[in-house]
MARVOSE-861575 format. One record per residue: residue in three letters; x, y, z of N, C-alpha, C, O in turn. Coordinates in pm, whole numbers, padded with zeros to 5 digits, always signed. Example, Ala and Ser with C-alpha at 12.3 -4.5 7.8 and 13.67 -1.06 7.14 Angstrom:
BEGIN
ALA+01319-00569+00780+01230-00450+00780+01320-00330+00780+01424-00332+00846 SER+01285-00225+00708+01367-00106+00714+01290+00003+00787+01341+00114+00804 
END
This chain:
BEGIN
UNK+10572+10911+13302+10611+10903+13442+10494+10863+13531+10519+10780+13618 UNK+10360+10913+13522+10285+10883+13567+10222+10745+13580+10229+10675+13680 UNK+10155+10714+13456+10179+10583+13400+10257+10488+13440+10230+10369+13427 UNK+10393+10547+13509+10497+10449+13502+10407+10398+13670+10366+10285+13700 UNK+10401+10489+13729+10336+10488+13865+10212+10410+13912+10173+10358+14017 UNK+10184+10421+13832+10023+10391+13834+10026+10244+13785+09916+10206+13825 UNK+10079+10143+13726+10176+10087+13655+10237+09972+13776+10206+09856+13804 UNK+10323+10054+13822+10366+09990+13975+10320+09926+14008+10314+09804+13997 UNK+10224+10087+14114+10134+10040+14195+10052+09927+14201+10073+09846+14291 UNK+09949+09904+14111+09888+09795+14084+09952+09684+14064+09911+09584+14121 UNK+10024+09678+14011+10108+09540+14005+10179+09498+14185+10132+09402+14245 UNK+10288+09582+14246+10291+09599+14411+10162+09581+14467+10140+09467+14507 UNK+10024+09708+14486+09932+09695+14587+09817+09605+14532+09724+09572+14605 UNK+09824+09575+14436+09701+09489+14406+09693+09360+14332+09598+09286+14305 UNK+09866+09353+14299+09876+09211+14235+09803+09171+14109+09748+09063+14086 UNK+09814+09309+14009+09746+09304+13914+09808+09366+13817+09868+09459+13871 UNK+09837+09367+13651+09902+09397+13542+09786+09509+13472+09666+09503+13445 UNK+09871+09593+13461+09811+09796+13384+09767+09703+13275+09838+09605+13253 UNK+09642+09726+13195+09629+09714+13023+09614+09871+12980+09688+09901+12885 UNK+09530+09984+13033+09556+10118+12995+09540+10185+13116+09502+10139+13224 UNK+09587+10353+13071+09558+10449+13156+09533+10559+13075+09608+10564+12977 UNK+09422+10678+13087+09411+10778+13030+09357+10905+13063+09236+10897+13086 UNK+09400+11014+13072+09353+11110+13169+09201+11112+13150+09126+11085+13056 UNK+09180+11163+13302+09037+11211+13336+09038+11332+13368+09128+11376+13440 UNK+08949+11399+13328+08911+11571+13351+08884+11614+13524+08830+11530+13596 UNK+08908+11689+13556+08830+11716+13694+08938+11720+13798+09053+11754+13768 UNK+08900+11682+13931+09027+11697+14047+09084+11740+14040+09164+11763+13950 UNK+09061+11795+14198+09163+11930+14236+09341+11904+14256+09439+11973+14229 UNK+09325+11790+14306+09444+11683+14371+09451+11618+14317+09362+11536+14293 UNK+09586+11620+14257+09667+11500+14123+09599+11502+14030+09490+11552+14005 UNK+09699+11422+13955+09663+11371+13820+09563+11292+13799+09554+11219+13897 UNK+09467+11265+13707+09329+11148+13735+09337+11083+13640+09353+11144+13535 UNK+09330+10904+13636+09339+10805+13512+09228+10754+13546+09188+10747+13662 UNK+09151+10704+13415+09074+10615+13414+09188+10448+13386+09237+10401+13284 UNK+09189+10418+13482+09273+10250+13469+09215+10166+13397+09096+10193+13381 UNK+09256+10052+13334+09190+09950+13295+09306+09807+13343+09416+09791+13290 UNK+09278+09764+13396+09352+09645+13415+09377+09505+13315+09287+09484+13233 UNK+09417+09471+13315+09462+09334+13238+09298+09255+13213+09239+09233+13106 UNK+09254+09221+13365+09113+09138+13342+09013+09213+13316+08904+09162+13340 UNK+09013+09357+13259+08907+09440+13215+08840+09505+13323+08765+09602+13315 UNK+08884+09430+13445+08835+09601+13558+08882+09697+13566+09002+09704+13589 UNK+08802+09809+13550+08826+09955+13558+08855+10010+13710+08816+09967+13818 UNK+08949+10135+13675+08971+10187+13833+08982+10333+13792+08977+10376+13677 UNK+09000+10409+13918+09064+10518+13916+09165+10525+13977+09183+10454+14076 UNK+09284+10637+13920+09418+10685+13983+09397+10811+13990+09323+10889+13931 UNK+09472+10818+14071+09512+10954+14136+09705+10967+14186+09756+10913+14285 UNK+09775+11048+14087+09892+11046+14112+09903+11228+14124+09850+11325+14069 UNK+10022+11198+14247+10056+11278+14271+10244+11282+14320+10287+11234+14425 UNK+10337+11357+14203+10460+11290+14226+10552+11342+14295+10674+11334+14284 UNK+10473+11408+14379+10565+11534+14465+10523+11521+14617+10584+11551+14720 UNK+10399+11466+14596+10356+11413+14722+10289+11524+14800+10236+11499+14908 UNK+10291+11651+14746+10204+11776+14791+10058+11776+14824+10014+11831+14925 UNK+09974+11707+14726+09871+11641+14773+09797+11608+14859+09678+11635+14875 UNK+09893+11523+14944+09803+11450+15065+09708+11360+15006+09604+11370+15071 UNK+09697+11291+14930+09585+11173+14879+09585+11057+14988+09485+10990+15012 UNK+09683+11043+15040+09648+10945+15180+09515+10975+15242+09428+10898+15279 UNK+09524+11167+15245+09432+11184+15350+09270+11212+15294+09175+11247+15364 UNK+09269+11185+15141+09155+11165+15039+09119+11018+15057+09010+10971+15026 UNK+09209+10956+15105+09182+10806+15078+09156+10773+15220+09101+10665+15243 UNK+09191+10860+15330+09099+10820+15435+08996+10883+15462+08917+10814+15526 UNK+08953+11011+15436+08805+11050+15419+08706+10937+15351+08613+10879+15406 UNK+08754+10921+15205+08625+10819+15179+08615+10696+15224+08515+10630+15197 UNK+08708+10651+15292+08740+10537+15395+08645+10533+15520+08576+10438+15554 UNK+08654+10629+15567+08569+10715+15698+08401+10735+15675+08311+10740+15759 UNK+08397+10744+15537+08260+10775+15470+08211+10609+15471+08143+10539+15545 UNK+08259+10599+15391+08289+10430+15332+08226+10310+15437+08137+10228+15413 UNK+08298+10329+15552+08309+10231+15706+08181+10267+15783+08119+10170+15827 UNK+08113+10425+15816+08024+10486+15885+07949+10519+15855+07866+10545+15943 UNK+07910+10548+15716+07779+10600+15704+07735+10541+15583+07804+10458+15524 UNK+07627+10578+15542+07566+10504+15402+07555+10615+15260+07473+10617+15168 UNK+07645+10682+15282+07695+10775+15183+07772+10678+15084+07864+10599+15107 UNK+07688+10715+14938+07806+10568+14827+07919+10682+14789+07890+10787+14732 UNK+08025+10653+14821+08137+10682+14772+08195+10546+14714+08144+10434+14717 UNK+08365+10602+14640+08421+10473+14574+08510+10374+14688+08568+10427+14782 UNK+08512+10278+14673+08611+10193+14773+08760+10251+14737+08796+10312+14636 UNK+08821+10221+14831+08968+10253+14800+09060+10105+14843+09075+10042+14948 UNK+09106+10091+14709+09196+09950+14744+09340+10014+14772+09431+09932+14786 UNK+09372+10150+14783+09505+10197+14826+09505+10334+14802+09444+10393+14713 UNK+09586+10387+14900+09609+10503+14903+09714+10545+15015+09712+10514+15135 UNK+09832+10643+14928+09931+10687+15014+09926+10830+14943+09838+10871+14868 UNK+10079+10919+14999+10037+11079+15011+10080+11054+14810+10077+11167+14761 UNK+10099+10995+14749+10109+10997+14597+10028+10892+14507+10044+10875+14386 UNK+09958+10842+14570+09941+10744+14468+09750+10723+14538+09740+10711+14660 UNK+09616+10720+14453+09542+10662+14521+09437+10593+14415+09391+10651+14317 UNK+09404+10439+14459+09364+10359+14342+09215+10364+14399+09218+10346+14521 UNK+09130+10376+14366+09002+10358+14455+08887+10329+14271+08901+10359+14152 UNK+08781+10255+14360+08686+10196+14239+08671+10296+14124+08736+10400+14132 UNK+08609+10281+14041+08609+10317+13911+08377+10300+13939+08300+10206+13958 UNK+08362+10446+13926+08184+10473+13971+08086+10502+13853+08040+10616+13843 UNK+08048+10397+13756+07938+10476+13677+07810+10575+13711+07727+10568+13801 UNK+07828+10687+13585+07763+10757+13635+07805+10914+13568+07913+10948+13520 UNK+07702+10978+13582+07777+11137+13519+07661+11267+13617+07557+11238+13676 UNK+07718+11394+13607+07695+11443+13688+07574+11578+13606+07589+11692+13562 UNK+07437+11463+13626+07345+11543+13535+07241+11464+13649+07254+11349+13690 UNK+07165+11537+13677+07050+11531+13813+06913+11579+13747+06881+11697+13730 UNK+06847+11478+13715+06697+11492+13706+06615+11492+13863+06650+11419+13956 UNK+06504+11587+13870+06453+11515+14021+06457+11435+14103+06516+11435+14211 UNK+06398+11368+14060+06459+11212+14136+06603+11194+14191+06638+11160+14304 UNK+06669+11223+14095+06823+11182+14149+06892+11353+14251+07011+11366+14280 UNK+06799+11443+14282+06833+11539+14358+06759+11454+14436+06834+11418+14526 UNK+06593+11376+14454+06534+11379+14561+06639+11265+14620+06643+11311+14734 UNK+06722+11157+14626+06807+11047+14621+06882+11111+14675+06922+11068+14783 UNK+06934+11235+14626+07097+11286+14698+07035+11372+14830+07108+11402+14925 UNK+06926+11399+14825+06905+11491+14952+06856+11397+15085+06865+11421+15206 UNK+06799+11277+15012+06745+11146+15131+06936+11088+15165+06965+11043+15276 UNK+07020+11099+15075+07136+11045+15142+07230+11155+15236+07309+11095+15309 UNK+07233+11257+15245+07220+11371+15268+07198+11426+15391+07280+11479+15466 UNK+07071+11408+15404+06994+11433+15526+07063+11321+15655+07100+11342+15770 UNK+07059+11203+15576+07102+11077+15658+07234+11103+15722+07270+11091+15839 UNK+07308+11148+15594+07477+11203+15660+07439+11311+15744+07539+11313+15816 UNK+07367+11402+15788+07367+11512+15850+07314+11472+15962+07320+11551+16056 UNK+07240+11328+15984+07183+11282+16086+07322+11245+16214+07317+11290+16328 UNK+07452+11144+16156+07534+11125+16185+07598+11292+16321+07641+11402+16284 UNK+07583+11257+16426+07647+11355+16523+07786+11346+16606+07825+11240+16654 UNK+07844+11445+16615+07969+11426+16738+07916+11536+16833+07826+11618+16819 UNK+08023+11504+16962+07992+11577+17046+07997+11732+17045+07923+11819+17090 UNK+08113+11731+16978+08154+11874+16902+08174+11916+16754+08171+11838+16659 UNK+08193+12031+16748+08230+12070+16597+08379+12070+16562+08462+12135+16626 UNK+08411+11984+16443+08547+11997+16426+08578+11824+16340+08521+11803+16233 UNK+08641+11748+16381+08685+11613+16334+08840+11527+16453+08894+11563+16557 UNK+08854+11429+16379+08912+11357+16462+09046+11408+16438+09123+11409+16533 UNK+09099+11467+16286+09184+11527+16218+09156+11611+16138+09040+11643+16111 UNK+09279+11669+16076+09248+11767+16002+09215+11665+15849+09249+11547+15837 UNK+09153+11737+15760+09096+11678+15648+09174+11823+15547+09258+11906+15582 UNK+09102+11803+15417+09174+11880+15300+09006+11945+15257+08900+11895+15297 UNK+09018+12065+15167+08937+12131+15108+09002+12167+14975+09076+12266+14967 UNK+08968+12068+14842+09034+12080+14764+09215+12006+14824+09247+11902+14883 UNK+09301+12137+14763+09426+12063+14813+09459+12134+14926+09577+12126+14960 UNK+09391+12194+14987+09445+12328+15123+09384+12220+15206+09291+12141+15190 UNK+09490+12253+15327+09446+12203+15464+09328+12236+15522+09292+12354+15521 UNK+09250+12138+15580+09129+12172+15663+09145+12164+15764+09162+12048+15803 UNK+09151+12263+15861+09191+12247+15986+09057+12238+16097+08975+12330+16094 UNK+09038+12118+16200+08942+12070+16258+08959+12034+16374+08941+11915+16396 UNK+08995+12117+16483+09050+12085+16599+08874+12086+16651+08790+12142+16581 UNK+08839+12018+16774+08743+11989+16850+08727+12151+16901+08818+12230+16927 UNK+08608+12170+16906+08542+12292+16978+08421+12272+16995+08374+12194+16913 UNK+08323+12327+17099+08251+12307+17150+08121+12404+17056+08022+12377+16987 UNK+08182+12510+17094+08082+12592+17013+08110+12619+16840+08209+12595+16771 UNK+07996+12670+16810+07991+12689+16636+08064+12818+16600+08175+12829+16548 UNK+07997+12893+16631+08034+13036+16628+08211+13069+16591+08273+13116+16495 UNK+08248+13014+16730+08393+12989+16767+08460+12909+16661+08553+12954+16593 UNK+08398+12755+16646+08462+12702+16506+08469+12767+16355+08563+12761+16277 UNK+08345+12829+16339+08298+12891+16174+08431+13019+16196+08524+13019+16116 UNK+08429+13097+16283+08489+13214+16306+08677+13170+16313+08750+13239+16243 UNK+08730+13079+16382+08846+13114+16395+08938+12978+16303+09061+12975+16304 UNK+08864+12888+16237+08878+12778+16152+08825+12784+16024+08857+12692+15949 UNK+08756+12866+15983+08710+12833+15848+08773+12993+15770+08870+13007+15696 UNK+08651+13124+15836+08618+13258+15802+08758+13283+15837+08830+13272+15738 UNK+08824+13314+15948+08976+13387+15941+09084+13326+15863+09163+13362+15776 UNK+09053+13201+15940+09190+13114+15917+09198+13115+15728+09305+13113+15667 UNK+09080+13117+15668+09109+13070+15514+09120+13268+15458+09201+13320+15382 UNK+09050+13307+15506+09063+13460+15471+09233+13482+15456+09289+13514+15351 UNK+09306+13455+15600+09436+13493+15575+09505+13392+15485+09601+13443+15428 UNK+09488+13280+15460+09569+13200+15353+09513+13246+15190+09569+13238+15081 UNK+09399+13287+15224+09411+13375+15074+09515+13539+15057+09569+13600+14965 UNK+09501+13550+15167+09566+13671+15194+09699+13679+15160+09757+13771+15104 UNK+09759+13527+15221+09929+13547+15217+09961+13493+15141+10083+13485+15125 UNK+09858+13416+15038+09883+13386+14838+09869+13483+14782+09879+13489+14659 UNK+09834+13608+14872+09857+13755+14784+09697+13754+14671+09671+13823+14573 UNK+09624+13652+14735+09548+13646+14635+09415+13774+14730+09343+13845+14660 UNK+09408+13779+14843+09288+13887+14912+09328+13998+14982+09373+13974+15094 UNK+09324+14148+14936+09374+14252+14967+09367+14245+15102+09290+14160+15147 UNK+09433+14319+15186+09450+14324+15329+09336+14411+15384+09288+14396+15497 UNK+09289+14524+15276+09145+14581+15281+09017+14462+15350+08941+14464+15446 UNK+09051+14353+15225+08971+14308+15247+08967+14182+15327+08862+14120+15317 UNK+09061+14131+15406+09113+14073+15529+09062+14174+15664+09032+14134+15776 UNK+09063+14272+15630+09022+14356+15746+08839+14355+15798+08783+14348+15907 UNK+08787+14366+15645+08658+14338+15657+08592+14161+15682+08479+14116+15701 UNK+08671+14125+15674+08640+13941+15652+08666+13917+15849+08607+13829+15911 UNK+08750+14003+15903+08774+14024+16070+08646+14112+16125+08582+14100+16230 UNK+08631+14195+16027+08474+14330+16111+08406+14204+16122+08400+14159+16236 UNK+08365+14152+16050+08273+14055+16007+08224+13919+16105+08118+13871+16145 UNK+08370+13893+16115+08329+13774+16229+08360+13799+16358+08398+13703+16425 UNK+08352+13937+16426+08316+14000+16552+08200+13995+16541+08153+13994+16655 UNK+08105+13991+16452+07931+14001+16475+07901+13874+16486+07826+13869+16584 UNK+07917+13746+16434+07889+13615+16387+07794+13580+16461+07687+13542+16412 UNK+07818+13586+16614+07726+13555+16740+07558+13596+16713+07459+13527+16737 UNK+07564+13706+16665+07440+13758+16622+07382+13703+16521+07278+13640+16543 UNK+07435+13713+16387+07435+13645+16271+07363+13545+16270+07247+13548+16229 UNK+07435+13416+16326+07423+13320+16344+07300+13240+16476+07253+13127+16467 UNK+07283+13308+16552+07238+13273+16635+07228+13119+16703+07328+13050+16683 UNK+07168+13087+16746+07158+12900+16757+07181+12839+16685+07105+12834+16589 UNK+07291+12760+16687+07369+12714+16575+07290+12544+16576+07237+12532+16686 UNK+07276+12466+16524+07249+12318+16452+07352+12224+16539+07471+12254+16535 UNK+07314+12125+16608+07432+12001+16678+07549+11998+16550+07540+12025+16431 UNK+07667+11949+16636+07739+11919+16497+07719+11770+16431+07671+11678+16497 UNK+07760+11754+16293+07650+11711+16198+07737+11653+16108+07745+11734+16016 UNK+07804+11561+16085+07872+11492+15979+07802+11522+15856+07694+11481+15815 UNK+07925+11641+15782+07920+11660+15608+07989+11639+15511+08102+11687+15515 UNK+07960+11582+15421+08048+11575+15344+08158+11675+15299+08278+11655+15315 UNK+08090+11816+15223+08213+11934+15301+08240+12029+15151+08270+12148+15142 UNK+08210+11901+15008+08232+12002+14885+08127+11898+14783+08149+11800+14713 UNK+08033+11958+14808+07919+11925+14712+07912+12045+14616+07865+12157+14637 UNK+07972+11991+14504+07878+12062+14351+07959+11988+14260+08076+11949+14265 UNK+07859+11978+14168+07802+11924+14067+07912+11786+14019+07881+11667+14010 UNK+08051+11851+13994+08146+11765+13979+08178+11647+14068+08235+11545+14029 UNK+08156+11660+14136+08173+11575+14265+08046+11460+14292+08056+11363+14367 UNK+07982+11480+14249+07851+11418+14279+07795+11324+14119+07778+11393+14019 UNK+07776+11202+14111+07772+11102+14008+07611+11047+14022+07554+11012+14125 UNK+07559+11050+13887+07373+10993+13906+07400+10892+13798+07500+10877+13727 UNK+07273+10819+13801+07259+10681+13688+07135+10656+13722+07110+10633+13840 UNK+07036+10656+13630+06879+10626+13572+06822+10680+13745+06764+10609+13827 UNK+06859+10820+13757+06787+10890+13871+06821+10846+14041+06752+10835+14142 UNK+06965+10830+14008+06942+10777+14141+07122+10770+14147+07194+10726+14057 UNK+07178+10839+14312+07313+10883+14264+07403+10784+14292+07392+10713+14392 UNK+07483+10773+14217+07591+10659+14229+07681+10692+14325+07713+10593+14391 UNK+07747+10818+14365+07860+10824+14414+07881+10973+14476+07846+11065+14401 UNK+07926+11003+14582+07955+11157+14613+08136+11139+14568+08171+11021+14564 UNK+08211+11210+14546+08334+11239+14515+08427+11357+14637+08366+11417+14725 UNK+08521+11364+14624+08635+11446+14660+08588+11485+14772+08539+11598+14779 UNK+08590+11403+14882+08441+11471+15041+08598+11561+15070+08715+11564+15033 UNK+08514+11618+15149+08627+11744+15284+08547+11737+15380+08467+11813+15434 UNK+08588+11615+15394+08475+11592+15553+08505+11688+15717+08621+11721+15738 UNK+08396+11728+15824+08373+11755+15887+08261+11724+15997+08153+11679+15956 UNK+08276+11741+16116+08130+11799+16172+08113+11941+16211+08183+12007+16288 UNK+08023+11971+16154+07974+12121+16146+07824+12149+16184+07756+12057+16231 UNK+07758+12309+16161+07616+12296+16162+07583+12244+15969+07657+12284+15879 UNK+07489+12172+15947+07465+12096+15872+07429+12194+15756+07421+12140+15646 UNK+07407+12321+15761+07375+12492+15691+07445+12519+15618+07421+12590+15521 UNK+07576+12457+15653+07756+12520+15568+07703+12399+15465+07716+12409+15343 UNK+07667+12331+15504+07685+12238+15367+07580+12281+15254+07603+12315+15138 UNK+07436+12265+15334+07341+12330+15195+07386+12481+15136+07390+12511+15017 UNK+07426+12583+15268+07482+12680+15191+07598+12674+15020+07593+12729+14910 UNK+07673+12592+15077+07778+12559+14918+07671+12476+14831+07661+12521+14717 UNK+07616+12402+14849+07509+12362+14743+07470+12496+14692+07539+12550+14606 UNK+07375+12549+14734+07283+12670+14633+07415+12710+14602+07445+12666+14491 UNK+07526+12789+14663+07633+12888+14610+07681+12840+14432+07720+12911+14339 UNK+07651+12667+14444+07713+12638+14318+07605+12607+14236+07605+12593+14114 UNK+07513+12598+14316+07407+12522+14226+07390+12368+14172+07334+12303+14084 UNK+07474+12355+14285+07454+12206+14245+07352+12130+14270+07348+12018+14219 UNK+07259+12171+14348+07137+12109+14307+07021+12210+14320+07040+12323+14365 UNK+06906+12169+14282+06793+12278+14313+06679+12261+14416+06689+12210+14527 UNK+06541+12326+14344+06473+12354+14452+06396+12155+14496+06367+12125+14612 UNK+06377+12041+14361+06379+11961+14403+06445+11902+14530+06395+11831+14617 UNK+06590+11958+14514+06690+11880+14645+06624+11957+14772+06578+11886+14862 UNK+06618+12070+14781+06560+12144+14922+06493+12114+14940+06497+12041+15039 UNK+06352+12130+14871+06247+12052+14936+06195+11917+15010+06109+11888+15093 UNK+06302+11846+14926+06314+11680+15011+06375+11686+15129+06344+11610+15221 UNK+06470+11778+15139+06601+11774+15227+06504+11863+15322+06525+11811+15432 UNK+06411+11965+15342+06362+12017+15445+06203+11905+15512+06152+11915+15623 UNK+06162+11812+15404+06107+11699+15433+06140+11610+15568+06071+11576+15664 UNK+06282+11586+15529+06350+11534+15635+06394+11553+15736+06378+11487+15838 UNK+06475+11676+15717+06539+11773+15831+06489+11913+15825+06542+11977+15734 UNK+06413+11971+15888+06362+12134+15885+06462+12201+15884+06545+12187+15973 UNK+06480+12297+15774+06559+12408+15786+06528+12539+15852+06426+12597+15815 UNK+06601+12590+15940+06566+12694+16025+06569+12827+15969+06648+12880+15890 UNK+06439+12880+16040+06395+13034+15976+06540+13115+15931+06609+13150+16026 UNK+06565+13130+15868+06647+13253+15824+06770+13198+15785+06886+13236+15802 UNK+06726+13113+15737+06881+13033+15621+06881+13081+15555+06960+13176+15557 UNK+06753+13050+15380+06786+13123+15287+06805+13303+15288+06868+13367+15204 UNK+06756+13340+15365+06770+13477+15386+06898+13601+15443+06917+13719+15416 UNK+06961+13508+15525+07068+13541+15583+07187+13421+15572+07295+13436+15517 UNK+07145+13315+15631+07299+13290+15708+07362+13169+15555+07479+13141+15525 UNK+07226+13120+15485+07262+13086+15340+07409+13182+15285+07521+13151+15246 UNK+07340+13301+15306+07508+13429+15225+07619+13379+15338+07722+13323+15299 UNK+07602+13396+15444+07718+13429+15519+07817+13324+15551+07939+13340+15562 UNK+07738+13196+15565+07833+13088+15482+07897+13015+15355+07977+12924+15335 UNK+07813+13108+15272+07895+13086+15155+08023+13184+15154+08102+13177+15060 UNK+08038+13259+15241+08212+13299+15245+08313+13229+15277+08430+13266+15262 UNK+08272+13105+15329+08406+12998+15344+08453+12953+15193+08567+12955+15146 UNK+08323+12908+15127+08404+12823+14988+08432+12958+14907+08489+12922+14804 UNK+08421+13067+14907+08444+13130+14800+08537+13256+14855+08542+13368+14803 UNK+08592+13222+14942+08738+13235+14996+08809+13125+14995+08923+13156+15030 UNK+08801+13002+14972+08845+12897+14941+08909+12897+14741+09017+12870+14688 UNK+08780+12942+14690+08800+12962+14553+08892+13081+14495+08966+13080+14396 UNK+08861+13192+14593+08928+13293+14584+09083+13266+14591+09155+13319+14507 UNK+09149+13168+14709+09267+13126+14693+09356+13033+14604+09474+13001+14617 UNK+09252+12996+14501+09253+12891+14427+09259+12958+14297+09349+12924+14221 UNK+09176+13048+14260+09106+13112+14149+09132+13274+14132+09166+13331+14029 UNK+09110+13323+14240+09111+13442+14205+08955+13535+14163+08835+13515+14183 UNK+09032+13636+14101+08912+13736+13978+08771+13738+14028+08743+13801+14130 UNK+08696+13683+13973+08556+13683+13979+08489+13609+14153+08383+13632+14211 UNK+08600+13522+14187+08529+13468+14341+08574+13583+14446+08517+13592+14555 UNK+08689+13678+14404+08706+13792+14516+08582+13887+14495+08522+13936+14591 UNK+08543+13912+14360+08414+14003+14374+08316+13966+14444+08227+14041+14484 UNK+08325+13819+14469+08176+13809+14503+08162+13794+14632+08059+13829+14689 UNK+08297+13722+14714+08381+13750+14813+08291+13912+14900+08235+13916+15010 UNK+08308+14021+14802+08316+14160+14846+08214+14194+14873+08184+14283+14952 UNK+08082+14060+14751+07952+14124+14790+07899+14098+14886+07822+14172+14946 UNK+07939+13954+14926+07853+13884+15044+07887+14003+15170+07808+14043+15255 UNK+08047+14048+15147+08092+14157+15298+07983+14287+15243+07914+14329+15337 UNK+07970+14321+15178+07854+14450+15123+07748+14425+15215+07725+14477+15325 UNK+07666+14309+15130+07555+14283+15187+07532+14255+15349+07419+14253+15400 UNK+07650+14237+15421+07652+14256+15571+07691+14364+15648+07708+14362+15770 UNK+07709+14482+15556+07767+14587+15585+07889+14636+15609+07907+14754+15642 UNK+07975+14556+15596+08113+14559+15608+08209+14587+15502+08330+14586+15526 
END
């Protein structure tokens, strides 16, 4: 069925005849083929036959990336809410120095990119959950009533985060103001950096993957880096080369934004991301 789709498509949006298709590992959203076409160019698919997805709105993020900034993502020769054909990126997701110092100089550059406010032009996706990005002025206000509540209770009402602990994820972002203090301009990020997502070749990165774009303080983003480890102390150090990181990241506000993605995971996953979920609220007293 898929196949049959994928199949179509190319023949309809691109005026071109399937020679194979074969699953690819990974993505959160749809099904993933490595394509091969008739004249031996490679692609990727992305099917989705229910249309739950939203890959339209995958295919206009890296579109958005693609057009504005000098972030390499893949081109997209099509994309609707089921179907999205976009280049085919050599490359695998193994980072020697160099290719952290490469991703943190491209990086920095995207974080250079500003809006007036925090938020986006639309809402975008995180994974397959809605990202919701209405314009706001302040940070505090955005991190607190768009990311920290709003995803707290959608884990909540997947039954996946005790109401205990919905209660503390609310103590929590009554303090934020403090927490947080002077928040960073907002800052075009890519939005889900680790490891999978991110493509290198002879030290030097080919491709960022699956963005959940935003403008934010530019902190949420290195925060989910360390949380996954997707890159190390090579990448920081280049990346504070460029852009200074402010006193009391790794120390504090590093934890306190890693409660967005791993309330994100938690709704996704479960088990082991609610524990850790519990520690970051521990470690703030809550």
């Amino acid at each position: 069925m898929a196949e049959r789709i994928v199949a179509e498509g190319v023949e309809v949006h691109l005026g071109e005849r399937l020679k194979s298709a074969r699953p690819l590992g990974g993505g959160c959203i749809g099904e993933v083929y490595k394509v091969d076409l008739q004249d031996g160019t490679p692609l990727v698919a992305k099917v989705d036959r229910d249309g739950d997805s939203n890959l339209d709105r995958e295919a206009y993020m890296l579109r958005y990336l693609r057009q504005r900034t000098d972030l390499p993502v893949p081109r997209v020769f099509h994309g609707t809410e089921t179907l999205l054909l976009m280049e085919f990126v050599e490359g695998a997701s193994r980072f020697p120095a160099e290719a952290e110092h490469h991703a943190a100089e491209l990086l920095a550059a995207l974080h250079g990119i500003t809006a007036d406010a925090y938020g986006h032009e639309r809402d975008t996706l995180i994974g397959s959950l809605d990202q919701p990005n209405p314009w706001t002025e302040n940070w505090v206000d955005f991190f607190r009533d768009r990311r920290l509540i709003h995803f707290a209770r959608v884990a909540y009402e997947a039954g996946r985060l005790p109401v205990s602990d919905l209660k503390r994820v609310e103590r929590l972002a009554e303090r934020l103001e403090d927490l947080i203090g002077e928040a960073n301009p907002p800052a075009l990020i890519h939005g889900d950096v680790w490891s999978a997502n991110v493509l290198a070749r002879d030290g030097r990165i080919t491709a960022f993957l699956d963005p959940a774009i935003y403008h934010a303080d530019p902190e949420i983003e290195l925060s989910f880096i360390s949380l996954f480890n997707s890159f190390g102390d090579p990448f920081f150090k280049r990346y504070a080369e460029i852009r200074p990181i402010r006193d009391g990241f790794f120390e504090s506000r590093r934890d306190l934004y890693s409660l967005y993605p791993l309330l994100v995971h938690t709704y996704f996953f479960g088990g082991g991301y609610l524990e850790r979920v519990r520690g970051v609220l521990g470690r703030f007293g809550v």
